[in-house]
C-alpha positions in Angstrom: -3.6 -103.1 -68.1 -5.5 -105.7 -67.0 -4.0 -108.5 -69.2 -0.4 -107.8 -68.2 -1.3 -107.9 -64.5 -3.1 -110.9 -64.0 -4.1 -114.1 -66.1 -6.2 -114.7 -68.1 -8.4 -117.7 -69.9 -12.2 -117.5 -71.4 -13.7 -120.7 -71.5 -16.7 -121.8 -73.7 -19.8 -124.0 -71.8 -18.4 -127.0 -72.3 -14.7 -125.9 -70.7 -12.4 -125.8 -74.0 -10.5 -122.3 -73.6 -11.4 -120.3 -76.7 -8.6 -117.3 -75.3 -6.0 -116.9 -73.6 -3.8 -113.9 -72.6 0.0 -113.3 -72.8 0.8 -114.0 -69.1 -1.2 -117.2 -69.7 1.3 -118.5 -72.6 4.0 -117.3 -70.0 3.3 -119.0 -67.2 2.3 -122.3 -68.7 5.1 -122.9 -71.0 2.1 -123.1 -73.6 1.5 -121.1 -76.6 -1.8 -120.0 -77.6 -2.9 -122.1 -80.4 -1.5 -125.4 -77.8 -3.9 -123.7 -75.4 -7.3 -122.7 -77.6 -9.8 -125.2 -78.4 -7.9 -127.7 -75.3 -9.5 -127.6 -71.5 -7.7 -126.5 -68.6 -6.6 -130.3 -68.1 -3.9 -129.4 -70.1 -2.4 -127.5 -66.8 -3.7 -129.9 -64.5 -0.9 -131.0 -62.0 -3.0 -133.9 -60.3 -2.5 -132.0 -57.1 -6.1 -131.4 -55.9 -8.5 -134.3 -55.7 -11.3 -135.1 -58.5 -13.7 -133.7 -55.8 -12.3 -130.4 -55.9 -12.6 -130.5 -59.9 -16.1 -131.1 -59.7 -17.2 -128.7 -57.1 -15.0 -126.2 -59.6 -17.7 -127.2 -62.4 -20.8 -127.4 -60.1 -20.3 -124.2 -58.5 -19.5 -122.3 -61.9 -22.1 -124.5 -63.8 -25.0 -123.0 -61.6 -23.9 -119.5 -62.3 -21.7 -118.4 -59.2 -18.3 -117.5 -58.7 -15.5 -120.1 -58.2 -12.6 -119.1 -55.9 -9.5 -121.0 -55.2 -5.9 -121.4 -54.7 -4.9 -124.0 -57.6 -1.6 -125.5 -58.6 -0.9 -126.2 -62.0 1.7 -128.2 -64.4 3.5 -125.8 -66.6 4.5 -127.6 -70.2 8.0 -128.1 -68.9 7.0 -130.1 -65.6 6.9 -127.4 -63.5 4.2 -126.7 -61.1 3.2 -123.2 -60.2 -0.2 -121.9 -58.0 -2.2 -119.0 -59.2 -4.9 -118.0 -57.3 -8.1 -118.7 -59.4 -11.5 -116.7 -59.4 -14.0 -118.2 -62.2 -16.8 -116.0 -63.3 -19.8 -117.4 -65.5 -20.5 -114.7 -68.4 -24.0 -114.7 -69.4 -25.5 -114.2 -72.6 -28.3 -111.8 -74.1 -30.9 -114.3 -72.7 -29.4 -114.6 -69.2 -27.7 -118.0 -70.3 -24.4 -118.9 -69.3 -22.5 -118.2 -72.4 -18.8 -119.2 -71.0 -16.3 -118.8 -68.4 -13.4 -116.0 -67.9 -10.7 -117.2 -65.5 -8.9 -114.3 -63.6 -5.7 -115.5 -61.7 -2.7 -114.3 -60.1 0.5 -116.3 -59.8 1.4 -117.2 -56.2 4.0 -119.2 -56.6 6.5 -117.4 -54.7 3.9 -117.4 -51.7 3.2 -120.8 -51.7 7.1 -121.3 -51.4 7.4 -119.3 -48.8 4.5 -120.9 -46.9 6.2 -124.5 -47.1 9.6 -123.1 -46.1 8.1 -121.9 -43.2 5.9 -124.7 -42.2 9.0 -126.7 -42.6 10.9 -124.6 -40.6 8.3 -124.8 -38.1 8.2 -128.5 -37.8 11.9 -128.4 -37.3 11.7 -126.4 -34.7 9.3 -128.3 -32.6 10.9 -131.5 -33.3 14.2 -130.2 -31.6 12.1 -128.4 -29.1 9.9 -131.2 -28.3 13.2 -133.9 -28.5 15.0 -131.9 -25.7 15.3 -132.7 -22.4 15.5 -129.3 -21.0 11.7 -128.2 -20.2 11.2 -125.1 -22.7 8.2 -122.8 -22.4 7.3 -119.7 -24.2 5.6 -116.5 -22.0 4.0 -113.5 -23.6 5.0 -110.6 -21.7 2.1 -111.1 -19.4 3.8 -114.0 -17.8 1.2 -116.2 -19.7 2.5 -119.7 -21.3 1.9 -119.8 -25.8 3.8 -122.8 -25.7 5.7 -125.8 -23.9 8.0 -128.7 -25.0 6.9 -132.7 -24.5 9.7 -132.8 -22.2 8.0 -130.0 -19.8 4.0 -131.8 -20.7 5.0 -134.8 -19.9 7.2 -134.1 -16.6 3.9 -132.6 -15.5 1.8 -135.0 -17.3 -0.3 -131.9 -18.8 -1.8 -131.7 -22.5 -1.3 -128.9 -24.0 -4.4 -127.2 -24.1 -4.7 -127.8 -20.2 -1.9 -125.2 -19.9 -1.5 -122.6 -22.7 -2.7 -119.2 -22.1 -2.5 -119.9 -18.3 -0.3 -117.6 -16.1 3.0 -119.6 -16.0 3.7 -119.3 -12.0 0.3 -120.7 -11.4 0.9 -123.9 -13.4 1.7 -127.4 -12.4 5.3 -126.7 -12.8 5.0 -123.8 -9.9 1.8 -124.2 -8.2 3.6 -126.4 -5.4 5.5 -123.6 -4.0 4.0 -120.0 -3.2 7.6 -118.6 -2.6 8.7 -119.4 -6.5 5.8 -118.5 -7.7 6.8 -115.0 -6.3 10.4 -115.2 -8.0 9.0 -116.5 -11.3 6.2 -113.7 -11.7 9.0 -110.9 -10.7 11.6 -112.6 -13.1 8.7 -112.4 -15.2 8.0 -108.5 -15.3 12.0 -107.8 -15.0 12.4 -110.2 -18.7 9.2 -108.4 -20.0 11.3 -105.0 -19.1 14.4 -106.4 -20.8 16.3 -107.9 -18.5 17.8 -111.1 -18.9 17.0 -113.7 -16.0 
């Protein structure tokens, strides 16, 4: 049940894969002889840096567990992201005996995660490229977020202002009267309305 859920590679000491499950083969485009008696270079996508290899092998080497999100090189170019755990298997004596690799394929997450990070950063640039001042309230009244245009009319940073009511910052705080307005357009927008 197991093998058809997640996979899976055993390792020997040295890091040559001596099995690999179905899901394995799958995923990497590889078949099981191309994969037994090779490392797991044969996947490696030259994403992550050599440091990250080597605190992989340090990590597992002194008999801990290995966790990470890795992305790997399937056989026909692509590149896929499994998230890794790497447990050291000891032996009758207590020795490290070899490794068993336990993954799950995040692919489709990672996907989602750069679509919406690019998403993100196209939103702030036409936010922050606007020259209307643009502010986001919680329904509190307090400011998450503000345009360039608004920080640097006021010639705020951004941390000086987030999380501050909105009708007591440097936009407002000159008049007592609109501060009044803002706070009650405030509550009547957190109520529905539109103002």
């Amino acid at each position: 049940a197991i093998s058809s859920a997640v996979i899976i590679a055993e390792t020997d000491v040295g890091g040559r894969i001596t099995d690999a499950n179905d899901l394995f083969c799958q995923i990497s485009g590889y078949s099981r002889a191309e994969l037994i008696g090779n490392n797991h270079r044969i996947v490696d996508s030259g994403y992550h840096p050599r440091s990250f290899w080597i605190e992989m092998w340090r990590t597992v080497s002194r008999g801990q567990i290995w966790r990470a999100e890795v992305c790997n090189r399937a056989k026909c170019g692509r590149l896929y992201w499994v998230d890794t755990t790497i447990v050291p298997l000891r032996d009758a004596e207590n020795r490290i005996a070899s490794h068993l690799a336990i993954r799950a394929d995040i692919t489709a997450r990672k996907a989602a995660e750069s679509a919406l990070a690019l998403s993100e950063r196209k939103a702030r640039a036409v936010l922050d490229h606007s020259r209307q001042f643009v502010g986001l309230l919680d329904t509190n009244g307090n400011l998450l977020d503000a345009n360039l245009t608004a920080l640097k009319f006021a010639g705020v940073s951004t941390e000086s202002v987030l999380g501050l009511p909105f009708a007591e910052s440097p936009w407002w705080s000159h008049d007592a009267r609109q501060q009044a307005e803002l706070r009650d357009g405030i509550r009547r927008a957190a109520n529905g309305e539109s103002i």
